[in-house]
C-alpha positions in Angstrom: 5.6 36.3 79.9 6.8 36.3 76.3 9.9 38.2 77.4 10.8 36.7 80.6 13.9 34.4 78.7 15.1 37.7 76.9 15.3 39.5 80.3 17.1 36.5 82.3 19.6 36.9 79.5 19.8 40.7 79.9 20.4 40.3 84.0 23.1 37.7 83.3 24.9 39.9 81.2 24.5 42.9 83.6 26.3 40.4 85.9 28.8 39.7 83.7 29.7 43.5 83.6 29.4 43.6 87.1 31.9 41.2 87.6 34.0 42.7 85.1 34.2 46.3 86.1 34.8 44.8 90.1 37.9 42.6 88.9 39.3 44.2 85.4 38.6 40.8 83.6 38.0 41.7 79.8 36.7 45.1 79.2 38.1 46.8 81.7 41.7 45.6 81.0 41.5 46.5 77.1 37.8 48.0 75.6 39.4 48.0 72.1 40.2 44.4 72.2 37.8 43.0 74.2 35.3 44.4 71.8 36.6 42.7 69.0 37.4 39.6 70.8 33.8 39.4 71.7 31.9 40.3 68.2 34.2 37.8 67.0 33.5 35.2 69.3 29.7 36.2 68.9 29.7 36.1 64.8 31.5 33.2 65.0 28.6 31.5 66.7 26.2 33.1 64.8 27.7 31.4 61.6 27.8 28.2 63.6 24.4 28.3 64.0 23.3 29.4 60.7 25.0 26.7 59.2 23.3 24.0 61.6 19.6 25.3 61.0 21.0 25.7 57.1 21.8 21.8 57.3 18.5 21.1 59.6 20.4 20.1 62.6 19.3 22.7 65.0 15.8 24.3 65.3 13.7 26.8 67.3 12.6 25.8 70.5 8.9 26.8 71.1 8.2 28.1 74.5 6.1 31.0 76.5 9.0 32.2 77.5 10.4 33.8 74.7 9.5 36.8 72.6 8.7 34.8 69.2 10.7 37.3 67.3 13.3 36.0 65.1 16.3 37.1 63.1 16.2 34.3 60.7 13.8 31.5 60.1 14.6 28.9 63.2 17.4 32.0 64.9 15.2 34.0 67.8 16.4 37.5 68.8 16.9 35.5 71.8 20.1 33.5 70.8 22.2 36.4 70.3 22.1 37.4 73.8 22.7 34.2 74.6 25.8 34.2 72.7 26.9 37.2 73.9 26.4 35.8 77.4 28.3 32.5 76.4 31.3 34.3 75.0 31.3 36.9 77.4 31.1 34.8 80.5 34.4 32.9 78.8 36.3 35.9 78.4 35.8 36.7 82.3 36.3 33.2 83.1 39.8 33.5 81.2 40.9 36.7 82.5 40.1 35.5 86.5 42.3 32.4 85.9 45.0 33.1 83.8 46.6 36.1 86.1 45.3 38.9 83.7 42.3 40.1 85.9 42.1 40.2 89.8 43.3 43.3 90.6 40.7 45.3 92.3 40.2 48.7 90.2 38.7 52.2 91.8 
């Protein structure tokens, strides 16, 4: 059960591509900058949170649910596909309402 959160995570991104390739929201419009809009986005959290557990504002949730691994003291593996998801899903989100994505590709 330890990995069952890591896996939800790993589905939801799937999605995400899914959607993606289907519409031409992010990746599929531009790979080049889409990747570095996305490691950005990702890093930038990653700081974000570093800085929180650094000042003792955010900790690691305990649960069964999660692999117990960790990057850093109080940073599971976990949160950086959750990040990903997160930054990911707004990307897609931005491209299907701003008139950049929509059109159906082969």
């Amino acid at each position: 059960m330890g990995i069952l959160y890591l896996l939800a995570l790993a589905i939801s991104i799937t999605g995400m591509v899914v959607l993606d390739r289907r519409f031409g929201l992010f990746f599929w419009r531009d790979a080049r900058r889409a990747a570095i809009v996305l490691a950005a986005g990702v890093l930038f959290f990653l700081v974000w949170d570093l800085f929180g557990i650094g000042l003792g504002i955010f900790f690691r949730g305990e649960t069964s649910f999660m692999t117990g691994l960790q990057l850093a003291p109080e940073l599971p593996v976990e949160e950086v596909f959750f990040l990903t998801l997160l930054c990911y899903l707004s990307m897609n989100l931005y491209g299907a309402f701003s008139g950049r994505g929509g059109e159906e590709t082969p």
